[in-house]
C-alpha positions in Angstrom: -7.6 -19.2 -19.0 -3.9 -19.2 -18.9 -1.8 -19.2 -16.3 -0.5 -15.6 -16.9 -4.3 -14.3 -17.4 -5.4 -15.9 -14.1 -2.0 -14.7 -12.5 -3.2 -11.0 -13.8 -6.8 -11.3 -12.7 -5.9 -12.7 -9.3 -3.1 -9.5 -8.9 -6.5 -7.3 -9.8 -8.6 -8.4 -7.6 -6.6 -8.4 -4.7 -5.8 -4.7 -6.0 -9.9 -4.2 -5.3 -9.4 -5.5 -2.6 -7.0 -3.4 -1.1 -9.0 -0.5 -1.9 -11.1 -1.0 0.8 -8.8 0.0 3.0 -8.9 3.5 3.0 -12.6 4.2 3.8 -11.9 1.0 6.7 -9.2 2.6 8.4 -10.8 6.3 8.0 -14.0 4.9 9.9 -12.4 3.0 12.7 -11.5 6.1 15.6 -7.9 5.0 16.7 -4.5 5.7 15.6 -2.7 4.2 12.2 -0.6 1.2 14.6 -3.6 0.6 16.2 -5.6 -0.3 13.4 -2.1 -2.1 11.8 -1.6 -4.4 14.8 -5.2 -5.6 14.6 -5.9 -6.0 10.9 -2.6 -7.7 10.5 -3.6 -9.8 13.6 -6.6 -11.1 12.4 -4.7 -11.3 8.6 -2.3 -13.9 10.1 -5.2 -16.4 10.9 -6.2 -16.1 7.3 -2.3 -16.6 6.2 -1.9 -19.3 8.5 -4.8 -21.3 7.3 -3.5 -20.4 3.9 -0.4 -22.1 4.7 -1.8 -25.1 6.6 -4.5 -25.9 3.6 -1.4 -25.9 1.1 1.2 -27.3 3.3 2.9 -24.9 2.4 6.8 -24.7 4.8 7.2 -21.4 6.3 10.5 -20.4 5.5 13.1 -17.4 6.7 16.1 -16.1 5.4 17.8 -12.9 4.7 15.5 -12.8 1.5 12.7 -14.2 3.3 13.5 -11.2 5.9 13.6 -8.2 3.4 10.6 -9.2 2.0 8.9 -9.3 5.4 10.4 -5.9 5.9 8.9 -4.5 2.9 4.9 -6.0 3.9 5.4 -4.4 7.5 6.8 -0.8 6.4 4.1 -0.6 3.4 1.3 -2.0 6.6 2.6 0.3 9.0 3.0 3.4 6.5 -0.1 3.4 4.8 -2.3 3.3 8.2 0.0 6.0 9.5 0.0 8.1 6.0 -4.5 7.5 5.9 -5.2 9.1 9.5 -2.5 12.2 8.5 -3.5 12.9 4.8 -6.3 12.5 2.6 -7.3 8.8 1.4 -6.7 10.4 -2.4 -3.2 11.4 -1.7 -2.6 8.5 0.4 -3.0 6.3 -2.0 -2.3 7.6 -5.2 1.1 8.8 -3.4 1.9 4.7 -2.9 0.7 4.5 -6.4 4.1 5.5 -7.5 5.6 2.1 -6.3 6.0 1.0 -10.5 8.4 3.9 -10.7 10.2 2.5 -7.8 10.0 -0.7 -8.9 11.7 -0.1 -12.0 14.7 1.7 -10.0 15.4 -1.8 -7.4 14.9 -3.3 -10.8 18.0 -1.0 -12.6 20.0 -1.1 -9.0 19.6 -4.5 -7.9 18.7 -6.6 -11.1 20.8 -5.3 -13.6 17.5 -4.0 -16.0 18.5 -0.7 -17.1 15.8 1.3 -17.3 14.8 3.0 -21.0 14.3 6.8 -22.0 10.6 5.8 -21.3 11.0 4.6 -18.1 13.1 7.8 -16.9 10.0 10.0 -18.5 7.9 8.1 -17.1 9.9 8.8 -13.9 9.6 12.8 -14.5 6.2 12.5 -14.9 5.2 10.8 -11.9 7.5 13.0 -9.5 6.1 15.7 -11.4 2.7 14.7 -10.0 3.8 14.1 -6.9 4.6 18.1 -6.0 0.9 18.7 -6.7 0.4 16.5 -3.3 2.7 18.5 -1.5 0.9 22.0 -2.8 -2.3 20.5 -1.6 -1.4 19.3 1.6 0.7 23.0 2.3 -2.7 24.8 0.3 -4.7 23.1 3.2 -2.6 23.8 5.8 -2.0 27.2 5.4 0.4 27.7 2.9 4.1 28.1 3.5 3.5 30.1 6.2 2.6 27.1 8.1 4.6 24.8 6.9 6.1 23.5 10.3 2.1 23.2 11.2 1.8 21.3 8.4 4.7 18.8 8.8 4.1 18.4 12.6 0.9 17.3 12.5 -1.2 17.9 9.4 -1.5 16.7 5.8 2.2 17.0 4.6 3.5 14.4 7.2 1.0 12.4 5.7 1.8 12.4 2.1 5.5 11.8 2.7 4.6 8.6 4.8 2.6 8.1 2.2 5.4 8.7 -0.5 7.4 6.0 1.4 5.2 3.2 1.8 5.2 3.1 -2.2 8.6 2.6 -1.5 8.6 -0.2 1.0 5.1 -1.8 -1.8 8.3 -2.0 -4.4 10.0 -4.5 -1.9 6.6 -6.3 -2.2 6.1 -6.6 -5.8 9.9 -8.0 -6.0 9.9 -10.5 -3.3 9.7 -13.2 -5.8 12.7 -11.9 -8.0 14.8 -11.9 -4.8 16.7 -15.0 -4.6 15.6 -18.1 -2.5 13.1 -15.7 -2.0 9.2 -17.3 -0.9 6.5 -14.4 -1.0 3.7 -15.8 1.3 6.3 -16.5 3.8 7.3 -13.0 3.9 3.8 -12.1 3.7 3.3 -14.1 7.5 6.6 -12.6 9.2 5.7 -9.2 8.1 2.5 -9.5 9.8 3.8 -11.3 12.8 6.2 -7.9 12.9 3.2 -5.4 12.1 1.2 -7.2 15.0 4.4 -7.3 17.8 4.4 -3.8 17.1 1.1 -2.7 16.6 -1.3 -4.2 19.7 0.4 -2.5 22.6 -0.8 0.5 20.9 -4.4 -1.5 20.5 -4.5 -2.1 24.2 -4.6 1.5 24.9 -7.7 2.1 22.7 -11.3 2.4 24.3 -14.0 3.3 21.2 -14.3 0.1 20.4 -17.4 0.5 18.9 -19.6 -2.0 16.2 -18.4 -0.2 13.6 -14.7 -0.3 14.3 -14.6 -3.7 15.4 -16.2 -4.6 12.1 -14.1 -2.6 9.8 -11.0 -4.0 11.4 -12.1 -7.4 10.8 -13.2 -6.6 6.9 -9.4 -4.9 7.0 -8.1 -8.2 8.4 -9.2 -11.0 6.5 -9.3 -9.4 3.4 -8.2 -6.0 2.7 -4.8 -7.7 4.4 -5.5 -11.3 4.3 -6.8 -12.7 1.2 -5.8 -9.5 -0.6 -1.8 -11.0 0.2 -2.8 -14.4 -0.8 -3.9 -13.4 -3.9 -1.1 -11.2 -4.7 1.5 -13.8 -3.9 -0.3 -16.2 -6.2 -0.8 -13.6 -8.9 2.9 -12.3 -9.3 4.7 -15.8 -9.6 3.1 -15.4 -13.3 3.2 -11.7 -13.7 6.7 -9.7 -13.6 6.7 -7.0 -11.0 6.0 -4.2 -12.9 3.1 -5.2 -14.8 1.8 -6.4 -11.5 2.3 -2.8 -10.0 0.7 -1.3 -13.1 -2.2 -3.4 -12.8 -2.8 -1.8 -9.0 -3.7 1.2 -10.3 -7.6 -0.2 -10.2 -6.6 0.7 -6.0 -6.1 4.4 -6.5 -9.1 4.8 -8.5 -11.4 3.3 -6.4 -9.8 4.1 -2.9 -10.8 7.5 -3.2 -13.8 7.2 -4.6 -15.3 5.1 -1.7 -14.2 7.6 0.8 -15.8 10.5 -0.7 -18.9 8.1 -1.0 -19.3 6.6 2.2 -17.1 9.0 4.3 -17.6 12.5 2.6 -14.0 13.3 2.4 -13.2 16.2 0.1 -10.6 15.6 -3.1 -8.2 18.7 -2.9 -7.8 20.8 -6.5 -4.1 20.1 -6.5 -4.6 16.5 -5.5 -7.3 15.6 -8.2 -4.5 17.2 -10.7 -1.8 15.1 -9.0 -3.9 11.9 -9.8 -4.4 12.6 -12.8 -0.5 13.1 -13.5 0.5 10.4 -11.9 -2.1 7.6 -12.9 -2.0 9.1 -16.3 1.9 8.8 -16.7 1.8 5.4 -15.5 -0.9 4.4 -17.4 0.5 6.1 -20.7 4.2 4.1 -19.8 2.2 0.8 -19.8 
């Protein structure tokens, strides 16, 4: 096996990997910066011995920084976006992180994108309004679309929207200059946990069940999920590497309507299908 086909296979598998984190966090009763602070808590054991086994120096600077920024906005946004929308749009909403990838790539890197990728661009926002009309479907319609945004699904799927931002900053940490991935991996868990466990220590279900899931969450839906990734992407660019995490919003969904019986919305199942589709058809 080649360096590049075990770079791929490790980004895949910690794509499966991340999966998991949708049916965890919808199982575990407390709110999304609860569940961040102590997944990314028990992540940064996992990091650290990561670290220690490879001697590999922690490092931070400015680039070291953003990319820390970028782990603890896609952390927070996604446990925030999972308790407020549906796993299905949660996810398949951050699945549009290629498309933003190939827009930091055109700003920040010079690569101007192709007619293909700007179709590819339509496509997937095209998608993405199918979310919205799901989430406003559910929540009453336009009618109650204040409801909706306050406290309902929409809220959700824009957090949701934006944490496939911040995942861009991910894929690219190792294009940034004098960049080093794992170590923005660790400072943007040491930021996720700061600011997620005073919200833990006002939680009281702490029941078998939650405490399990968070530690499944921790060491390796977050832990060796990162490790993998950062190991993966310094021999796959960043946009194949975000194309090949599409295996997450196939199987995200699909183990939360198993395990958890949560209901796929009409519009959402034809928002998927947009926007892995046009993804899929761009690779």
């Amino acid at each position: 096996m080649t360096a590049s086909q075990r770079g791929t296979l490790f980004v895949a598998i910690s794509a499966a990997l991340y999966s998991i984190g949708g049916l965890c966090i919808k199982v575990i009763p407390w709110n999304g910066m609860s569940i961040n602070g102590g997944r990314t808590a028990i992540a940064l054991v996992v990091i650290g011995a990561y670290l220690l086994w490879t001697k590999h120096p922690l490092r931070l600077n400015r680039w070291v920084a953003l990319g820390a920024l970028s782990v603890f906005g896609t952390n927070a946004l996604f446990s925030l976006a999972n308790k407020l929308t549906t796993a299905a749009n949660a996810i398949v909403l951050q699945f549009t992180v290629p498309i933003f990838v190939m827009l930091f790539s055109a700003l920040f890197f010079r690569k101007k994108p192709q007619k293909l990728d700007l179709a590819a661009c339509a496509v997937v926002l095209g998608g993405i309004l199918f979310f919205f009309l799901d989430s406003l479907e559910m929540g009453g319609g336009l009618g109650n679309f204040a409801d909706s945004l306050s406290g309902g699904g929409l809220a959700g799927d824009v957090l949701a929207l934006l944490s496939g931002l911040t995942y861009a900053g991910v894929f690219l940490m190792n294009d940034m200059p004098d960049s080093d991935a794992i170590s923005s991996v660790f400072w943007g868990d040491v930021l996720s946990a700061v600011t997620g466990l005073p919200f833990l220590a006002h939680e009281t279900e702490f029941t078998a069940t939650a405490v399990f899931s968070l530690v499944i969450l921790g060491a390796f839906q977050v832990g060796v999920a990162y490790v993998l990734l950062c190991i993966g992407l310094k021999t796959t660019p960043p946009v194949t590497a975000s194309l090949i995490s599409g295996i997450e919003p196939v199987l995200n969904p699909i183990l939360v309507a198993i395990f958890y019986k949560e209901a796929i919305g009409a519009y959402a199942m034809v928002g998927a299908a947009i926007v892995i589709g046009g993804v899929v058809a761009y690779n």
